[in-house]
C-alpha positions in Angstrom: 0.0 0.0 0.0 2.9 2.3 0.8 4.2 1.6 -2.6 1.2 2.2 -4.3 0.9 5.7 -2.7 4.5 6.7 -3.2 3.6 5.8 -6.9 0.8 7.8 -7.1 2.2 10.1 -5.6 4.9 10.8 -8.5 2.6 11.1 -11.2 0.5 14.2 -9.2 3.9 15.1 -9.1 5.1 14.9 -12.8 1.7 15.6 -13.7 1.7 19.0 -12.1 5.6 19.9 -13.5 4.0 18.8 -17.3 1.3 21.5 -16.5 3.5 24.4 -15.0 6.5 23.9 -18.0 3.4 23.7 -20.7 1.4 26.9 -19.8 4.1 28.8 -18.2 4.0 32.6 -19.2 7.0 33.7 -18.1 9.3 34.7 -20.8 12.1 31.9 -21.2 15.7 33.5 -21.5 16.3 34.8 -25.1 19.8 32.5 -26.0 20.8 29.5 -26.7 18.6 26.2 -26.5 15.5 28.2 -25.7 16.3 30.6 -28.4 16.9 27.8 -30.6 13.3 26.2 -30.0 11.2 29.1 -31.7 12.1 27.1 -34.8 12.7 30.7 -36.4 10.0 32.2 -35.2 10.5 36.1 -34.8 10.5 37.4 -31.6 7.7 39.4 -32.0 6.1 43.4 -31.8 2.8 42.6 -29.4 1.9 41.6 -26.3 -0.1 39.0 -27.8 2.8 38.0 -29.8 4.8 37.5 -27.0 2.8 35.1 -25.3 2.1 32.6 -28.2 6.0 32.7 -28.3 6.0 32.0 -24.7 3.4 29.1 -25.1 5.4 27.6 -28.1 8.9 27.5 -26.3 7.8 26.0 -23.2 5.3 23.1 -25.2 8.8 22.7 -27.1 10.1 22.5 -23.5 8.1 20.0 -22.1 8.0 18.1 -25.3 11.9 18.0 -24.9 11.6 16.9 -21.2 8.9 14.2 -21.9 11.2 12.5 -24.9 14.8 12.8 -22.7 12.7 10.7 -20.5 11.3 8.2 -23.1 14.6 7.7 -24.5 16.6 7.0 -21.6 13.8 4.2 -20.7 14.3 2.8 -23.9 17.6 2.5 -24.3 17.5 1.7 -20.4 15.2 -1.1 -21.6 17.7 -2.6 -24.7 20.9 -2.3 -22.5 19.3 -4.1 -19.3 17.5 -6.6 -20.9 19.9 -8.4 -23.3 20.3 -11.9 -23.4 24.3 -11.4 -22.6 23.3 -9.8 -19.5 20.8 -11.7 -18.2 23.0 -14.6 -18.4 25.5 -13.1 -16.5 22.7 -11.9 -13.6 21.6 -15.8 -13.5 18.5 -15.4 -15.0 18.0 -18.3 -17.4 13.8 -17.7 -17.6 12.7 -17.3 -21.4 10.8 -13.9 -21.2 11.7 -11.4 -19.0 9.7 -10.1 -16.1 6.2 -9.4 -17.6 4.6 -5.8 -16.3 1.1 -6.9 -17.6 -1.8 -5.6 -15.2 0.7 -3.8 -12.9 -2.4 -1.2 -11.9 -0.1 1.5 -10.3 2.2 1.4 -13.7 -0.6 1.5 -15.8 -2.5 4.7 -13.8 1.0 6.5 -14.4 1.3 5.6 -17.8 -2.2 6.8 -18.2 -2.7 9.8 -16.4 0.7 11.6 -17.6 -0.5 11.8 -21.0 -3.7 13.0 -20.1 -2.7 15.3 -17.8 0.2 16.5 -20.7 -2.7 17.0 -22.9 -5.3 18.6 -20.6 -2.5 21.6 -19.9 -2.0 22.1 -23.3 -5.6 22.8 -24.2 -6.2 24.6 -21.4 -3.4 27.0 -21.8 -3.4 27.0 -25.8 -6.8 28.3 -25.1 -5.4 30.7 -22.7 -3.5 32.3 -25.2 -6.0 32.2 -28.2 -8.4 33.8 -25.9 -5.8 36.8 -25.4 -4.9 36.8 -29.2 -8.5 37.0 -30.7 -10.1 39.3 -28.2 -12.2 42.4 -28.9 -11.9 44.2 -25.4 -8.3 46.1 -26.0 -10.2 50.0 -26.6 -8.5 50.8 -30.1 -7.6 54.3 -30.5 -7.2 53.4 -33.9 -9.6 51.5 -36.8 -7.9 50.2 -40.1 -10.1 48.8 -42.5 -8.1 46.4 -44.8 -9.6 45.6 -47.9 -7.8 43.0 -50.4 -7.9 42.6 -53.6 -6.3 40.6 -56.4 -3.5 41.3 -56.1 -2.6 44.4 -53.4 -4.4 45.7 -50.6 -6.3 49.2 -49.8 -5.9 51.1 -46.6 -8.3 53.2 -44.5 -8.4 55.2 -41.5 -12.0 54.5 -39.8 -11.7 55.7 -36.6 -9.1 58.0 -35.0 -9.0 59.1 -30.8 -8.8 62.2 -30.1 -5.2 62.1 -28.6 -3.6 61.1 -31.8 -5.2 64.0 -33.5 -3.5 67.7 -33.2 -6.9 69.0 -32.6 -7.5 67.1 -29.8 -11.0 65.6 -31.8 -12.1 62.0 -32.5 -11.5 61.5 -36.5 -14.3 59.6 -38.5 -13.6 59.0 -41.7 -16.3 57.5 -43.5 -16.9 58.3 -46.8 -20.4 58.5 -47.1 -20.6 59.3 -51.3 -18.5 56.2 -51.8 -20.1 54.4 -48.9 -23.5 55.0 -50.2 -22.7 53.5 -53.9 -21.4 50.3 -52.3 -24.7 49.7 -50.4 -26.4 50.8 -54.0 -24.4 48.3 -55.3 -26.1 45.3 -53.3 -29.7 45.9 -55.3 -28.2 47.0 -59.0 -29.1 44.7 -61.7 -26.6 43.5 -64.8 -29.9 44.2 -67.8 -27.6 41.6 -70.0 -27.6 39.1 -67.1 -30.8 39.4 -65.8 -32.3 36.3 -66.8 -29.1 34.1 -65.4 -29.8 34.4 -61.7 -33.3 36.1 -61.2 -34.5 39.7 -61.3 -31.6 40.5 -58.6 -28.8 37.8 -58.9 -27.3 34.5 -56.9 -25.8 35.9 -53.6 -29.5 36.2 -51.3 -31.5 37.5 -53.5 -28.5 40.7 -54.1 -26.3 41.9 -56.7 -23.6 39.1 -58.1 -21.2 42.5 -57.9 -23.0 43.5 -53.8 -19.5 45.4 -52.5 -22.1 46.9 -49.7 -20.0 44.9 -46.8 -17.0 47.0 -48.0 -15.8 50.1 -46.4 -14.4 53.2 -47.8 -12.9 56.1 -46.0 -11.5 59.6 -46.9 -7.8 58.8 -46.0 -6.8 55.6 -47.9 -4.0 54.1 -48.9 -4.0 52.1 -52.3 -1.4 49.5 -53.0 -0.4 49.3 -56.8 1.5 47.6 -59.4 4.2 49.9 -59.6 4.2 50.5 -55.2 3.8 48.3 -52.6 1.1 50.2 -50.1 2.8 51.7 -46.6 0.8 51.2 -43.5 1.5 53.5 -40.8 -0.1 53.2 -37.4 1.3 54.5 -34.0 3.1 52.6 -31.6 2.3 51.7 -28.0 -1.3 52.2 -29.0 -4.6 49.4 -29.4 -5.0 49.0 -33.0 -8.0 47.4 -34.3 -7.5 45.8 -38.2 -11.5 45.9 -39.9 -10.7 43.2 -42.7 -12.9 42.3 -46.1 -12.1 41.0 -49.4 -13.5 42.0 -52.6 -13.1 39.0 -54.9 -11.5 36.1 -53.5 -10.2 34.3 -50.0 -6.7 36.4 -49.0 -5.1 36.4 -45.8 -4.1 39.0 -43.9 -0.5 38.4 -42.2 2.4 40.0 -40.4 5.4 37.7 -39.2 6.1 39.2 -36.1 2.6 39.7 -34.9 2.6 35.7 -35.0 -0.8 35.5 -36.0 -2.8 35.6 -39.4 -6.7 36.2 -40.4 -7.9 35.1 -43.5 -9.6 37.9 -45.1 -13.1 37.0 -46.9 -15.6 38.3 -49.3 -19.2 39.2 -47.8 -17.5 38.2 -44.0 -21.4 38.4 -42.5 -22.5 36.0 -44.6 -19.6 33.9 -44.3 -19.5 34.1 -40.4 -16.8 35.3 -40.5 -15.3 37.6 -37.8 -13.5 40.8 -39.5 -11.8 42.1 -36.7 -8.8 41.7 -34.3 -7.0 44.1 -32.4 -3.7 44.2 -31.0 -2.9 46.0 -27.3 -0.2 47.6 -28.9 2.9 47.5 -31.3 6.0 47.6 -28.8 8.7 48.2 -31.2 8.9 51.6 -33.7 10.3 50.2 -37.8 9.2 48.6 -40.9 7.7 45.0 -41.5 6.8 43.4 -44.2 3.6 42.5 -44.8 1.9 39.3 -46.6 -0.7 37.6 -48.4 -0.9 34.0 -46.9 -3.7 32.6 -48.8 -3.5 31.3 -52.0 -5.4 33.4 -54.1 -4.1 33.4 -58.0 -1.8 34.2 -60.0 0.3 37.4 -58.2 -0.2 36.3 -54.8 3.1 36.1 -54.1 3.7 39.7 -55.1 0.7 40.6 -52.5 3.1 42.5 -50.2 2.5 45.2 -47.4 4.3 47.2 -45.2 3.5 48.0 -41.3 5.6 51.1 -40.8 5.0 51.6 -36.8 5.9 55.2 -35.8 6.0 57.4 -32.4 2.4 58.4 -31.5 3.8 62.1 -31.9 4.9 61.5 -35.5 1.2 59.5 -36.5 -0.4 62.7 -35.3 1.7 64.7 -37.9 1.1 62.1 -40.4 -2.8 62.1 -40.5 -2.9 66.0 -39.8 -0.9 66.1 -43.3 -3.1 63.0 -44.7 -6.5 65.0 -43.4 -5.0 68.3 -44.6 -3.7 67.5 -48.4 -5.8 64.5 -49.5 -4.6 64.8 -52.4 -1.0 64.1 -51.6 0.4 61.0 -52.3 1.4 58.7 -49.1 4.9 58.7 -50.0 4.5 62.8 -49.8 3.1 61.6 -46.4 5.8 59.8 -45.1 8.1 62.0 -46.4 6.8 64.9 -44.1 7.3 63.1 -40.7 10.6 62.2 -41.3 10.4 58.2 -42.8 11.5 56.7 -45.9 8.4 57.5 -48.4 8.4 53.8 -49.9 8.4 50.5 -48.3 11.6 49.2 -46.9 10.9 46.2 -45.8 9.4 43.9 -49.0 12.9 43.2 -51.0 13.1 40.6 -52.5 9.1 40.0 -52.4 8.4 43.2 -55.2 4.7 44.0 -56.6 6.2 44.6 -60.3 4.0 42.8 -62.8 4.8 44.6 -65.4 6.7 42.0 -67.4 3.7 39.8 -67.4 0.9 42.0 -68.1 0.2 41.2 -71.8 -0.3 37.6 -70.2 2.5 35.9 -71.6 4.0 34.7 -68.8 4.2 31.3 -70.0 6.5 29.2 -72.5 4.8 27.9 -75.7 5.9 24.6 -75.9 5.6 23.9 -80.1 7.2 26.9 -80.5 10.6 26.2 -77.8 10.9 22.9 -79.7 
């Protein structure tokens, strides 16, 4: 009975050590072996970044601890259990010791791997919780929009303290905004008789862009330039996302996380936002497509250039003041580098396949 208990007893133990070295939140030392478990993932720019990486060293961690210990049982196992040996301990029986229905064995053998698997659900959803959620009082609202093949830009919603007149910004544009919902009831006359009096998609338009969202400062990604986001740093963000042809994905490395961006999101059930508590650290990064979605997606680059709260509120001032100007004239003004940075060697330029032939005509290579 004493034995059973001591046994017991060590898997609460080992049980409880899986569960802490899983979960734990506490940042593990930035060198060597725990450096080298992030498998080259970057270090990240959010809070929320920072504890996915936390989560995915210390499950490395534990997965380490829990296969050290397999191995040294098994090749415990094949050095103690030769035939050699046991000859030279005495034991001339056939089989070795059988551990068939030994009950305290088989409760450790099982409750260690549930226990291993019940702390990494429980903290994985720890973590997603704090990644995906919608309490984090953005001072700032992007809508994203993407398109084959680049992506537009728009400043929804603006606090007051990262505006030099101390005022919220709204910037909705309501002409634009009002065709889009228009667009949801208009009717193709050639096509009318293919899909009804108004179309496939519920009864609306097969072209409905009503779900989309268009603002007076906007940022359009081209061909020729790849589009420059600029939002502040040390400041909730909120990221409003929609497609308007196919599935794309929305996706910076060192946030560590991705949402797919979709076409008519409602009707998808789809959620369109996340937000981020902040962006720690002021620079470029580049900025990615990581859906596949045709032809140029992997030319469908971004970059997030983070600046000082003080130099955003210079930047939409300029933006709200000259919409006109070109971004580039933007980010020229408060001090940055007016084009992206941070895309090489991932360019937008299409230019030598835009005639289409971009393909090699095999009758005629031959």
């Amino acid at each position: 009975m004493h034995g059973l208990t001591r046994r017991i007893a060590m898997a609460g133990s080992l049980g409880l050590s899986g569960l802490v070295l899983t979960g734990c939140n506490v940042a593990p030392p930035d060198n060597g072996f725990f450096h080298a478990l992030r498998m080259g993932w970057p270090m990240g720019i959010t809070p929320e970044s920072k504890e996915m990486g936390n989560f995915w060293v210390w499950t490395w961690v534990t997965a380490w601890i829990i296969g050290i210990i397999m191995w040294v049982l098994l090749f415990y196992a094949i050095s103690r259990f030769t035939d050699k040996r046991r000859s030279k301990r005495g034991d001339h029986d056939e089989f070795p010791r059988q551990t068939g229905y030994n009950v305290p064995l088989e409760l450790v053998l099982t409750t260690l791997p549930v226990l291993v698997v019940m702390g990494l659900f429980f903290f994985n959803i720890q973590t997603q919780e704090k990644a995906t959620a919608l309490d984090k009082d953005p001072k700032v609202t992007v809508d994203v929009t993407a398109y084959q093949w680049n992506w537009q830009f728009g400043y929804n919603t603006v606090a007051g303290d990262l505006m030099a007149d101390g005022r919220e910004y709204k910037g909705v544009d309501q002409a634009a905004q009002k065709r889009a919902e228009e667009s949801a009831h208009e009717v193709d006359t050639e096509k009318k008789g293919e899909h009804g009096p108004n179309g496939p998609i519920h009864g609306k338009s097969s072209e409905d862009y009503s779900y989309l969202h268009f603002n007076k400062i906007e940022t359009l990604g081209s061909t020729e330039e790849v589009p420059v986001l600029v939002v502040p740093s040390h400041t909730p963000l909120e990221f409003n996302l929609a497609s308007a042809d196919v599935v794309h994905s929305f996706w910076v490395p060192e946030f560590l996380f991705k949402r797919d961006v979709f076409p008519h999101p409602d009707q998808n059930q789809s959620e369109r936002r996340f937000q981020v508590s902040e962006v720690s650290k002021e620079g470029a990064f580049v900025g990615r497509c990581a859906e596949m979605c045709g032809t140029y997606h992997s030319m469908m680059n971004f970059e997030l250039r983070v600046v000082s709260p003080e130099k955003f509120k210079q930047y939409m001032e300029f933006r709200k003041d000259n919409p006109q100007a070109p971004n580039s004239e933007a980010l020229k003004k408060i001090g940055e580098a007016p084009y992206a940075t941070s895309t090489k060697p991932f360019v937008s330029n299409r230019t030598g396949t835009r005639d289409g032939q971009n393909y090699v005509n095999r009758d005629q290579a031959s």
